[in-house]
C-alpha positions in Angstrom: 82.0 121.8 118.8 84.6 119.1 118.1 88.3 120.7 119.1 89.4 119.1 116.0 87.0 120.8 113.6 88.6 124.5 115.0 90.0 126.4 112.0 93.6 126.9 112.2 93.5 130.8 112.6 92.8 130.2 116.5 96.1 128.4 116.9 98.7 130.5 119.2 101.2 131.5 116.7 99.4 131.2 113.2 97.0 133.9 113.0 94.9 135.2 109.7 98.0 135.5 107.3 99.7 132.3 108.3 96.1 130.5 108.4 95.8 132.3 104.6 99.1 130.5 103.7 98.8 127.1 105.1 95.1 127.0 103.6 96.7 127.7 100.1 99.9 126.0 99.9 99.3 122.8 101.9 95.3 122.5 101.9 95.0 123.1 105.8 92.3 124.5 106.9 91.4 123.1 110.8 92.9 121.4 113.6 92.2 118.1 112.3 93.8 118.7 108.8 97.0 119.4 110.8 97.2 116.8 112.8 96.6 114.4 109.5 99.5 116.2 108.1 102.0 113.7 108.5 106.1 114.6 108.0 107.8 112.9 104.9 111.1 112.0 107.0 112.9 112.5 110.0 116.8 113.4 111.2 118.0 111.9 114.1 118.9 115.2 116.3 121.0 113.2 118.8 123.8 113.0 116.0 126.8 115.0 115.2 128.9 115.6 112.6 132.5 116.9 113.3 133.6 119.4 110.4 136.6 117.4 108.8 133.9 114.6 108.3 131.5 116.0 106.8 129.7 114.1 103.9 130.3 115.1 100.1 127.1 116.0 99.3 123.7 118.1 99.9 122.3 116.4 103.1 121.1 118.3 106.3 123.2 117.9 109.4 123.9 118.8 113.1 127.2 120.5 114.1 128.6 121.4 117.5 130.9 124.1 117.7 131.6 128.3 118.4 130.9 131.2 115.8 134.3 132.8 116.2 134.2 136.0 113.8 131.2 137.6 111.8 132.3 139.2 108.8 130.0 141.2 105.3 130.4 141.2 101.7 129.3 143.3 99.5 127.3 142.3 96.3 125.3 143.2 93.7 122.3 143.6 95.5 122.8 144.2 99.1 125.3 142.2 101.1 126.0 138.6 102.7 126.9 138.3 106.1 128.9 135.3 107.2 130.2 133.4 110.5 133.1 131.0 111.0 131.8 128.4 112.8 134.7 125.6 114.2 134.8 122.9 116.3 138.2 121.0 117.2 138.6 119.7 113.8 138.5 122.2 111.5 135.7 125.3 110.6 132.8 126.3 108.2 131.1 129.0 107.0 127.3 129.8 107.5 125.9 132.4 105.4 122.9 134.3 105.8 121.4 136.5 102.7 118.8 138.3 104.2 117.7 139.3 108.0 121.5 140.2 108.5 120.5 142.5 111.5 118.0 140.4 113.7 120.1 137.8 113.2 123.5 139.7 114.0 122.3 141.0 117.3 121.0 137.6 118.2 124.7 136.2 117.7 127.1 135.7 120.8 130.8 135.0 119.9 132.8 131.8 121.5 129.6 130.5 122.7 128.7 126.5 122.1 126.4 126.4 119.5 124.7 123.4 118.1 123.8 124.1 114.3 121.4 122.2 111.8 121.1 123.0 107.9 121.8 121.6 104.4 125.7 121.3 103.1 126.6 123.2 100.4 129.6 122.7 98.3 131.5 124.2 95.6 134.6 124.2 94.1 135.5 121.9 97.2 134.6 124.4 100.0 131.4 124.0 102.1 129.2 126.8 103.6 125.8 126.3 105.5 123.1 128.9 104.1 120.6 130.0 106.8 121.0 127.2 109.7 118.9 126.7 112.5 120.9 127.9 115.5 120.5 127.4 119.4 123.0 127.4 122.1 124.2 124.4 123.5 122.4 124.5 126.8 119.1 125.9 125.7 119.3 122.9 123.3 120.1 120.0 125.8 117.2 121.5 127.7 114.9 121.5 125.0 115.8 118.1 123.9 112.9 116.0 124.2 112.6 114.1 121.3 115.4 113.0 119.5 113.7 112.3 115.8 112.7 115.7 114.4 109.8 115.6 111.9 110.3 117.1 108.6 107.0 118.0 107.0 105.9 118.7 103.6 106.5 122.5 102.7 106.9 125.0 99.8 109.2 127.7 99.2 106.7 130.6 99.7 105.9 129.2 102.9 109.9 129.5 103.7 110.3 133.3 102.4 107.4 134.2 104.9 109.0 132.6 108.0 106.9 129.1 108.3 109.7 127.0 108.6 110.0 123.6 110.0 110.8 124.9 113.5 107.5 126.8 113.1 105.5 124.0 111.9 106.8 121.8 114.3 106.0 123.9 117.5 102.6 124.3 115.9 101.9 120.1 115.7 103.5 120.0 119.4 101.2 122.4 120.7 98.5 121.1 118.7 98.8 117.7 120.6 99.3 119.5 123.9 95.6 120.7 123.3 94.0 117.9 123.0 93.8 116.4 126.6 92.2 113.5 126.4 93.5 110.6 124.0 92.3 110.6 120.5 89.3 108.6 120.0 90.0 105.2 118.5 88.9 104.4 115.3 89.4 101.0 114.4 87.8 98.0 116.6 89.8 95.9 118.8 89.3 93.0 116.9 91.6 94.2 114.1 93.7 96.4 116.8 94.1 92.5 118.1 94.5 90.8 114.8 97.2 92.8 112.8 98.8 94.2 116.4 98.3 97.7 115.7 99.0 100.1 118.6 96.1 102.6 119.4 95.1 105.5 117.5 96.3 108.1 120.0 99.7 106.7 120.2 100.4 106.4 116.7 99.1 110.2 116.2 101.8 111.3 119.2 104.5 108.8 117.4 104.1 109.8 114.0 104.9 113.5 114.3 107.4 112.9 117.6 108.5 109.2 117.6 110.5 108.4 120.9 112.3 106.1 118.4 112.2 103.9 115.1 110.5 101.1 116.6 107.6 103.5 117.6 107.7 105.6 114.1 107.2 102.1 112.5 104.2 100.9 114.2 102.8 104.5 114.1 103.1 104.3 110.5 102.2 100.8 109.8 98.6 101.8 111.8 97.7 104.8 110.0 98.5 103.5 106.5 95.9 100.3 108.2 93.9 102.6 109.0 94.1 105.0 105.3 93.5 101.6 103.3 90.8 100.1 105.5 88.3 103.3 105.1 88.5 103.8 101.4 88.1 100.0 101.2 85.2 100.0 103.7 83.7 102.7 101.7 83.9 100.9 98.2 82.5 97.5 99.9 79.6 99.4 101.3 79.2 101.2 98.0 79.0 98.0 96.3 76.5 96.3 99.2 74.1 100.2 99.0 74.0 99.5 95.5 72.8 95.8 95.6 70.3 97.1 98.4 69.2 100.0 96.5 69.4 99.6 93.1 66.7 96.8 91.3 67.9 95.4 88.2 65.7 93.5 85.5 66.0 89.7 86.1 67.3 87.7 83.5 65.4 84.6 84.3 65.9 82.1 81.6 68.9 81.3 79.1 66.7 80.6 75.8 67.2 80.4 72.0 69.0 82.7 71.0 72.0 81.5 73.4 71.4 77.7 73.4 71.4 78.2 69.2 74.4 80.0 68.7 76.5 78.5 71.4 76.0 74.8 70.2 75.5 75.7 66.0 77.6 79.2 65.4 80.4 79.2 67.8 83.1 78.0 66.4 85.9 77.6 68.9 85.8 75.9 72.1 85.4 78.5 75.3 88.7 78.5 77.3 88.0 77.6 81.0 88.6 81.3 82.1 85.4 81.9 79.7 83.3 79.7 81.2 84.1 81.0 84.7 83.3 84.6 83.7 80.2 83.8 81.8 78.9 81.6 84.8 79.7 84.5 87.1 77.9 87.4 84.9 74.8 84.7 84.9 74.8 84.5 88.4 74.6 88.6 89.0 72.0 88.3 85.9 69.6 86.8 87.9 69.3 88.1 91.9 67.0 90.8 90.4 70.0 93.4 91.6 71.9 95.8 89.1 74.9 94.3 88.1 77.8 96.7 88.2 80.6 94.2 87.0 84.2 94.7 85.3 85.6 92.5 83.1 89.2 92.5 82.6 91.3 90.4 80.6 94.2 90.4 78.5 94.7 91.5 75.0 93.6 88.8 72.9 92.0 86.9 76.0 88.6 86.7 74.2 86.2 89.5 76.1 84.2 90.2 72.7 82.6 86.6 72.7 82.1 86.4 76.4 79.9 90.2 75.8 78.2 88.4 72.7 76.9 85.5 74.8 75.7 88.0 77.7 73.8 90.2 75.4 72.4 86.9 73.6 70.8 85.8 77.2 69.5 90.0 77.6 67.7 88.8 74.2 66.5 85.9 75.8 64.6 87.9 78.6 62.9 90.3 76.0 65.7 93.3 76.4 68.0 95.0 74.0 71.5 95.4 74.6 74.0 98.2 73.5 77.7 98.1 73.2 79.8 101.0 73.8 83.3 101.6 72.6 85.5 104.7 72.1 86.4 105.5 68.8 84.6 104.4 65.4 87.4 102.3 64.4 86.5 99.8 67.1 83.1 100.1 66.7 83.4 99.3 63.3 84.8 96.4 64.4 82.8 95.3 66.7 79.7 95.8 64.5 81.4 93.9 61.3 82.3 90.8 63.7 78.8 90.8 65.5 76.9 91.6 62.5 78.9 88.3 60.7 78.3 86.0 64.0 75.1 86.4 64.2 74.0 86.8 60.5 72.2 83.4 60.6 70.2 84.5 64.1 67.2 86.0 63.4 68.7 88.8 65.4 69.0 92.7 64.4 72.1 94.5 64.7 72.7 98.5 64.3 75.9 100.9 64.3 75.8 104.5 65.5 78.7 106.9 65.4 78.8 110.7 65.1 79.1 109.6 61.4 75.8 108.2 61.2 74.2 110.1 58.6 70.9 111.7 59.8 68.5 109.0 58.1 70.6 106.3 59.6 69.8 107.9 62.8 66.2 107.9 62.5 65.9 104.4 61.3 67.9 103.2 64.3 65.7 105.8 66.8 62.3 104.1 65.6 64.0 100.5 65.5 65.3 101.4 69.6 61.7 102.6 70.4 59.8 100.2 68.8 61.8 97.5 70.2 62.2 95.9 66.8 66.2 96.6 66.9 68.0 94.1 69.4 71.4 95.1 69.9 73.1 98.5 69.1 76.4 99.5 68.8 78.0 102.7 69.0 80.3 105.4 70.4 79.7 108.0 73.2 76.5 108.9 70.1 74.8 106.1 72.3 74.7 108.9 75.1 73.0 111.7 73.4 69.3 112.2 74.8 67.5 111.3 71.5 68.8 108.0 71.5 65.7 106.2 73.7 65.4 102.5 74.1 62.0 100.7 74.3 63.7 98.2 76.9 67.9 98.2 77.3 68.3 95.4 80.2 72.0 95.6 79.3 75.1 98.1 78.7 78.5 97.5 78.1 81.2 99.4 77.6 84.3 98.9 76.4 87.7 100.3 77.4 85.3 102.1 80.3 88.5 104.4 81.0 88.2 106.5 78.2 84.4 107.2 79.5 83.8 110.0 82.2 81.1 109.1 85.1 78.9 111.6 83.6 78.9 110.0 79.9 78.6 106.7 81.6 75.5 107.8 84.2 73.4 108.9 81.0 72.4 105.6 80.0 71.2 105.4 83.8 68.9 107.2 82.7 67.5 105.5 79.4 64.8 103.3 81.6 63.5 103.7 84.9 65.1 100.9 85.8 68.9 100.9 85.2 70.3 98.2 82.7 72.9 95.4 83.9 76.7 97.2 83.1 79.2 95.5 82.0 82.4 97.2 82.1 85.4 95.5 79.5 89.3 96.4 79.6 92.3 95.2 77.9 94.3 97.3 79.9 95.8 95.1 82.2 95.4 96.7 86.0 97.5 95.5 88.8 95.8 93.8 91.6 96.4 96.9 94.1 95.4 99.7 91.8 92.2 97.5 91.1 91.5 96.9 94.4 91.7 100.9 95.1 89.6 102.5 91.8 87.7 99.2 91.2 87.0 98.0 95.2 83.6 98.7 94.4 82.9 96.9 91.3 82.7 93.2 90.9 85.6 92.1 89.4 85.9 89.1 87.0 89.1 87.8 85.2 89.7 86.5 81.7 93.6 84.8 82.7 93.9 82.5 79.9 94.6 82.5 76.0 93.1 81.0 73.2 94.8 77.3 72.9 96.7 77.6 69.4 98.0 81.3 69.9 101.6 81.5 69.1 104.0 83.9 71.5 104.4 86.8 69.4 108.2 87.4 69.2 109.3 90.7 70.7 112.8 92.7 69.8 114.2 95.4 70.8 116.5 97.1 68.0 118.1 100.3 68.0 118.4 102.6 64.5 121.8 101.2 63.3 119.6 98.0 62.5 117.0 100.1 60.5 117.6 98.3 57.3 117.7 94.9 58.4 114.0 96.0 59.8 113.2 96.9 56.2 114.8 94.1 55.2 112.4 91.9 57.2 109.3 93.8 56.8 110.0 93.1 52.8 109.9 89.1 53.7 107.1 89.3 55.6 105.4 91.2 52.5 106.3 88.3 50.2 105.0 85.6 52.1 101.5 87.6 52.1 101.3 89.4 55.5 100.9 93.2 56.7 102.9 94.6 58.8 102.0 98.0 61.1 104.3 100.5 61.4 103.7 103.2 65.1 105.2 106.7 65.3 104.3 108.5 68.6 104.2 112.2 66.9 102.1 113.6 64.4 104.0 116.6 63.8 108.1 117.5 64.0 109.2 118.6 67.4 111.6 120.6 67.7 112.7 119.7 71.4 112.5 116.1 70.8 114.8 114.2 68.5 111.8 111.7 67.5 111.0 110.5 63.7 107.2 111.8 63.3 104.9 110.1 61.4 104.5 112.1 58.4 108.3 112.1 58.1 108.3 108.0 58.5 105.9 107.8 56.0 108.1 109.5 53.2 111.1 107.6 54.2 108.8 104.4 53.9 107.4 105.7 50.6 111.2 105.5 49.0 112.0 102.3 50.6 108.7 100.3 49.6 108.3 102.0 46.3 104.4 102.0 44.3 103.1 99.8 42.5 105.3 96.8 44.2 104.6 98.1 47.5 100.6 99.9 48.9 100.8 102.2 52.4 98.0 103.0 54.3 98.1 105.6 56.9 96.2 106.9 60.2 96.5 109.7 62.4 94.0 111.4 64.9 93.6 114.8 63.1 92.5 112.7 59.9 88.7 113.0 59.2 86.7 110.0 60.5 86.0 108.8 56.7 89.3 109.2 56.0 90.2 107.0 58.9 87.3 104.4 57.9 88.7 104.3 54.1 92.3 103.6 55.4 91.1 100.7 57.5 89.0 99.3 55.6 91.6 99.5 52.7 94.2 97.7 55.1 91.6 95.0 56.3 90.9 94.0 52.8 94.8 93.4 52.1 94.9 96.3 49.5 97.6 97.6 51.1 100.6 95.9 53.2 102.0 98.4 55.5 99.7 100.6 57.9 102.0 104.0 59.2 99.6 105.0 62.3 100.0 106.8 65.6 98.5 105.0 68.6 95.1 105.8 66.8 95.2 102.1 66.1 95.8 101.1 70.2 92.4 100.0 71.0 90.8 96.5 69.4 91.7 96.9 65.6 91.7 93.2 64.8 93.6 92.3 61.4 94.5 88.4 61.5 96.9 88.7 58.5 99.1 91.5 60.2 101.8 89.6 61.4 104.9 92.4 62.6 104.1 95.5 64.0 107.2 97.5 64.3 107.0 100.8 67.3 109.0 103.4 66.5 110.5 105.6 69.4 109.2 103.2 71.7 110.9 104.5 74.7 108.6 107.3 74.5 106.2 104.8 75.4 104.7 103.2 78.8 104.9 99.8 79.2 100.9 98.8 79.0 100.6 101.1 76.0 103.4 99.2 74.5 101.3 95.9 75.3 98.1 97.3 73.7 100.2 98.0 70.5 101.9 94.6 70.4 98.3 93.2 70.7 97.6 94.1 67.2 99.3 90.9 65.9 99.0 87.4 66.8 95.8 87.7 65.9 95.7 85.0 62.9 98.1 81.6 62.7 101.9 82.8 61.6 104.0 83.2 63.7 103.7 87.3 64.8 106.5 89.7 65.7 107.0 93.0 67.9 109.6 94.9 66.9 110.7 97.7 69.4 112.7 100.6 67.5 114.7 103.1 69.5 117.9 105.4 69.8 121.1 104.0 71.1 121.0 106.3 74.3 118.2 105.2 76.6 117.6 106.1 80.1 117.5 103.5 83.0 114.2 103.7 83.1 113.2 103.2 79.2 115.7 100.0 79.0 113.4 98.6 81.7 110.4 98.9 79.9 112.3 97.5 76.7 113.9 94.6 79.0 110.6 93.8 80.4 108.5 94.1 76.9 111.4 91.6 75.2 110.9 89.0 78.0 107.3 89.3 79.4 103.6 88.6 77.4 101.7 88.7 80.8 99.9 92.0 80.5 99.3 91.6 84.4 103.1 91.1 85.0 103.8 94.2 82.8 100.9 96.0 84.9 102.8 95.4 88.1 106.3 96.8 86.3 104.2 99.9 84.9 102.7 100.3 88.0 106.6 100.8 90.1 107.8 102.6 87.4 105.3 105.2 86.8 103.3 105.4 90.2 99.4 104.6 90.1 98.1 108.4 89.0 99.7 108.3 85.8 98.5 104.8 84.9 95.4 105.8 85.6 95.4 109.2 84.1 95.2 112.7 85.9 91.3 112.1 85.7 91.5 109.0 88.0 94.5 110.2 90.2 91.7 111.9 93.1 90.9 108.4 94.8 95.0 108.0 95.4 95.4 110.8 96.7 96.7 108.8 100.4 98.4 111.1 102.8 100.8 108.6 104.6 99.7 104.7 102.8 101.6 104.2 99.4 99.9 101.8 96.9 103.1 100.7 95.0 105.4 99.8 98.6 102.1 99.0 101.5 100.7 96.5 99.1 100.6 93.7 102.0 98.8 95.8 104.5 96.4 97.2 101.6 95.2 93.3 101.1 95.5 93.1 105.0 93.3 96.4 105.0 90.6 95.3 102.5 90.6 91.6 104.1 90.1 93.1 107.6 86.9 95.1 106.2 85.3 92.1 103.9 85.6 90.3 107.6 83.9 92.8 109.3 81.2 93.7 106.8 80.4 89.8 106.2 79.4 89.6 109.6 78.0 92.6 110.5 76.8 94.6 107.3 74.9 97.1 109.4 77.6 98.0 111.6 75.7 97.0 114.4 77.9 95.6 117.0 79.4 97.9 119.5 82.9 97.1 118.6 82.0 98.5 115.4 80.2 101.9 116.3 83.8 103.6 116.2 83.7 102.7 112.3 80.2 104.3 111.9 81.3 107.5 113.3 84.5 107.5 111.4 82.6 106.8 108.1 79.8 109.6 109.1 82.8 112.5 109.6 84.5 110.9 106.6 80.9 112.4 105.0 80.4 109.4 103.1 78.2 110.3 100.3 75.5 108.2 99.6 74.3 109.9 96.2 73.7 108.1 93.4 77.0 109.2 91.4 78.4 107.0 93.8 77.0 103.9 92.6 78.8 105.0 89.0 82.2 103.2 89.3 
C-alpha cells in the first residue's frame, strides 16, 4: 500500500479523536491530504521585537525576555492568571484564561524566555493571550528552520489543543516518514522549460522553506503543477469526447442557408461573425459532436449567428431547438425567428410551461413526425414527452442558468447526440474561461454592429432625483421608453434600499395617467401577467417599464432608449452590464443611468467608476473578476472546479496560461501519453481518478 494513502489516525500524536477533528474541520483524511495541506503564510522566527517597539496593532510576534512575577484575578467565572514578561526596555503582560495549573507548574521565574503570540491592545496597554513559550536554549536548539508555517485552522480545532505547534510537528514528521523523495510528477521537459525545481523539494520547501527564495519556487511549482492537471484533464475531456462521441455530419450548406443569407438578411455580418460561423461549420462536419461555446458581448449579434447554424442543421434533414431560460426571452426569440424566416418555407414552434395542453400536442406530433423544423422553448424542451424525429442540433442560451442534468436530457432525445451550441452574454474573463470552459471549444463574437452608438453611462446619486425625472420626461416627448430597475421586490427592513413596489408609487405621482402609461415586472408575477406587461411595453402602449432584474436576460426593445438602475451599488459589475444592454438597441442615442446613495463603499465606487468609463463587457469581466473572486461570478453551483488549494485564479494568471500552454504542447504531440517522459502524468491522472463517465463530456 502507498504510504501516502495511510489514514491519518496512524500518525504518532493524532489518534481517533484528533483524526475525527482534522477529517471534519479541514477535510483530512490520509497522509497525502496532509501533505497537500499547504500553510497560508509564514513568520520569520529569527526576528525579535523589543517591548518599547512593539507595533500598534493585532500582528503575531517574537519576544525575548524573563517572566518575573505570576499573579491571579478573580472574575466572573473562574480566574485569569497573568505573568510580567520584560526585557531591557520595558515589560508585558501574557494572560492565560484557562489551563492556569499545567501551565503554572511548567513556569520557571528569571529564566530567558523566547515568546510568540498575537498583540493585544486596549486603552493603550498591551497583553499577549495564550503565547507559545520555550526557553531560550531549548529554542536555539530547536531552531532549524527559520520560516514557521502557519496553516489553515479553526477555532474548535484550537479549544481541543491542535494548534499550530501541533500541526506543524505533525507535517515535519510526516516528511521524516517518507524516505525516499516524492515521486516527480511533471516531465522534465516542462521541469526544463518553466525552471521548476522538483517535486520533492518544493513539498519539503513549502511547509519548511530554508528561505524566501526557496518558498517562491516551491510555490510557483505547485501552483504549475495545480493549473497544469485540471487543464490536462479538460483537454483530454475535450479530445475523449471527439474520440468517443459520433455526431451527425452536416455535409452540405443548401437552400435554406444560401436563400436567406443572400435574400432575407438584412445587415451585413461583422467580421467576428463570419469567423464564428466558419468555425461552427468546420466542427459541423468532422462527423464528431460538437461541444462548442459561444460567447459574445451584449449586443454582439449571437442570435443571427444561431439562426444561420440551425438553417444549415435544416439543410442536412435535422431539426433544431433553441433553449433559453425564462419565457420572456423565449418569447423573443420565437417572435424574431418566426418574423426572419416568415418567407422560408420553414416551421417554427414555442413551448413554455405556459403552453396550453393542445399546443403541446400539436407541437409533440409536428417533433415526431418531423414536419416541425425548429422549436423553441424553456427548460419544457427537457421534459421526457418532448421526442424529436431527428434534433441534429441544440442550443442553449445563457447555458449558466442550466444544471448538467437539465442539459444531459436532450443527450438523450436521439441515439446519437445533437451538435451543442452553448450562447452567453455574460462576458467571462479569459482565466475563469480557461478553468470552467477548458474543455469546451471556445469561439468569440469581439465586435459590434457598425452604426451602434456608445450608450452614455452616469452615475448620479439621489440629490439628482428630479433632474432624472426631469430627463426621463424628455425622452418621453421625443417618443422613447425608458426602463426603470429596482433590486428588491419587497421593503427590507435591514437595508435602506427603495423597493420596487415603493418606486412604482412614487413614479405613479410623478408621471401622472393618462399623460403618462407604466408597465411593471417582477418575478413573483404570474407568467401571463409578465407576458401582458411586455408585450404592452414592446408595442409602445406604455413609456416606462418598473422591473426587477426579471428583464436582465435578451429583452430586446429598440425604442427604449434610457434605462435608469436604482440602488445600483447593490449590483455586480457584469449584472450591471446585462442591464445597461437593454438599450442601444435601436438608432438614438441610448443612456445608462446609475442611481445610488451618497455613501458608497470603496468597492461599490469601483464598479460605478468602471461602469461610467468602460463598454467592454470583457474589460468589466476582468474588474468583476478581482473584485469579487471567481466562485461568486460563477455562482456557488460552479464554485467546485476552483476550489485550488495553493494556485489563485485572479493573482497566478501567467502561470495558468503557462500551465495550459505546457499541456496543449504535450498533448499535441503525444495524445496517448505514450512517451516515457510522460508516464509520470499518466500515473498522476490515474490517482487523480479521472473519471471518464459520460457526465463528463457535459461541460
Amino acid at each position: 500500500m502507498n504510504l501516502m494513502q495511510t489514514a491519518l489516525v496512524y500518525l504518532k500524536g493524532v489518534g481517533p479523536e484528533r483524526a475525527r477533528l482534522l477529517k471534519e474541520e479541514l477535510q483530512l483524511r490520509t497522509y497525502q491530504d496532509l501533505l497537500h495541506f499547504f500553510p497560508n503564510r509564514y513568520i520569520d522566527r529569527s526576528r525579535f521585537y523589543q517591548i518599547n517597539k512593539l507595533p500598534q496593532n493585532n500582528a503575531e510576534i517574537q519576544i525575548k525576555g524573563q517572566i518575573t512575577s505570576v499573579t491571579y484575578i478573580q472574575q466572573k467565572r473562574g480566574k485569569r492568571m497573568i505573568a510580567s514578561f520584560e526585557d531591557e526596555t520595558g515589560s508585558i503582560e501574557l494572560v492565560w484564561f484557562q489551563g492556569h495549573k499545567w501551565i503554572r507548574d511548567q513556569l520557571k521565574i528569571n529564566e530567558a524566555y523566547i515568546i510568540f503570540g498575537r498583540l493585544n491592545w486596549f486603552k493603550g496597554k498591551v497583553s499577549m493571550p495564550h503565547p507559545e513559550l520555550e526557553l531560550e536554549r531549548n529554542f536555539q536548539k530547536n531552531l532549524e528552520i527559520s520560516f514557521y508555517p502557519i496553516y489553515p485552522s479553526s477555532e474548535k480545532l484550537i479549544n481541543k489543543g491542535l494548534s499550530q505547534k501541533v500541526t506543524q510537528k505533525m507535517v515535519f514528521q510526516l516528511l521524516n516518514l517518507q524516505t525516499t523523495p516524492f515521486s516527480e510528477t511533471l516531465p522534465s521537459v516542462l521541469l526544463n522549460q518553466y525552471k521548476l525545481i522538483p517535486k520533492d523539494t518544493a513539498i519539503r520547501q513549502i511547509h519548511f522553506p530554508a528561505n524566501q527564495q526557496l518558498l517562491t519556487r516551491a510555490q510557483m511549482r505547485l501552483k504549475f503543477e495545480e493549473f497544469f492537471y485540471m487543464q490536462i484533464q479538460l483537454l483530454l475531456k475535450n479530445q475523449q469526447r471527439k474520440q468517443k462521441i459520433k455526431g451527425h455530419n452536416f455535409k452540405k450548406v443548401g437552400k435554406n442557408f444560401n436563400d436567406f443569407f443572400r435574400h432575407h438578411l438584412s445587415f451585413e455580418l461583422t467580421n467576428s461573425q463570419k469567423k464564428v460561423i466558419k468555425e461552427i461549420r468546420i466542427d459541423l462536419g468532422t462527423g464528431r459532436q460538437m461541444n462548442r461555446i459561444l460567447q459574445g458581448d451584449v449586443g454582439s449579434g449571437k442570435t443571427v449567428v444561431a439562426l444561420l447554424i440551425m438553417l444549415i442543421a435544416l439543410d442536412n434533414d435535422f431539426q433544431a431547438c433553441l433553449v433559453a431560460p425564462t419565457e420572456i426571452l423565449t418569447q423573443q426569440h420565437y417572435q424574431s425567428l418566426a418574423e426572419q424566416l416568415k418567407k422560408l418555407n420553414i416551421s417554427v414552434a414555442l413551448l413554455t410551461g405556459s403552453s396550453t395542453k393542445k399546443e403541446r400536442q400539436v407541437i409533440h406530433n409536428g417533433l415526431k413526425s418531423g414536419e416541425l423544423n425548429i422549436l423553441i422553448g424553456t427548460h419544457a424542451i427537457f421534459e421526457d414527452t418532448v421526442q424529436f424525429k431527428r434534433l441534429g442540433l441544440a442550443i442553449i442560451d445563457e447555458q449558466h442558468r442550466f444544471g448538467v442534468a437539465q442539459r444531459a436530457k436532450l443527450w438523450r432525445k436521439n441515439e446519437v447526440p445533437p451538435h451543442v451550441l452553448v450562447m452567453t452574454a455574460t462576458p467571462i474573463p479569459r482565466t475563469l474561461a480557461m478553468s470552467l470552459y477548458g474543455d469546451l471549444d471556445l469561439s468569440v463574437i469581439n465586435e459590434l454592429p457598425p452604426g451602434r452608438k456608445k450608450i452614455k453611462t452616469l452615475h448620479r446619486n439621489d440629490s439628482n432625483r428630479l433632474k432624472v425625472f426631469t430627463f426621463i420626461k424628455k425622452q418621453i416627448a421625443l417618443g422613447r421608453q425608458v426602463y426603470i430597475v429596482y433590486p428588491l421586490i419587497q421593503e427590507s427592513s435591514k437595508l435602506d434600499y427603495k423597493d420596487l413596489m415603493d418606486g412604482f408609487e412614487s413614479l405613479s405621482r410623478s408621471f401622472p395617467i393618462p399623460k403618462y402609461q407604466i408597465s411593471i415586472i417582477h418575478g413573483q408575477m404570474k407568467s401571463e401577467d409578465k407576458t401582458y406587461e411586455m408585450e404592452r411595453f414592446v408595442k409602445g402602449e406604455t413609456q416606462i417599464m418598473v422591473a426587477t432584474t426579471v428583464i436582465e436576460v435578451g429583452v430586446n426593445v429598440p425604442n427604449a432608449s434610457a434605462i435608469i438602475i436604482e440602488s445600483a451599488e447593490r449590483f455586480g459589475l457584469s449584472q450591471l452590464h446585462q442591464l445597461r444592454g437593454r438599450v442601444g438597441r435601436g438608432a438614438d442615442q441610448s443612456y445608462c443611468i446609475l442611481m445610488t446613495g451618497s455613501k458608497l463603499s470603496r468597492e461599490a465606487q469601483t464598479r460605478m467608476e468602471t461602469m461610467t468609463r468602460s463598454d467592454d463587457g470583457f474589460e468589466i469581466a476582468e474588474v468583476d473578476l478581482k473584485l469579487r473572486g471567481p466562485g461568486n461570478i460563477m455562482g456557488t453551483q460552479q464554485s467546485g472546479i476552483l476550489q485550488f488549494k495553493i494556485a489563485d485564479l485572479i493573482k497566478d494568471q501567467s502561470i495558468l496560461k503557462a500551465a495550459r500552454e505546457g499541456a496543449l504542447r504535450i498533448l499535441k504531440q503525444d495524445s496517448s501519453l505514450k512517451d516515457s517522459d510522460h508516464q509520470c502524468i499518466k500515473r498522476t491522472l490515474s490517482e487523480l481518478k479521472f473519471d471518464s463517465n459520460i457526465w463528463n463530456f457535459i461541460s
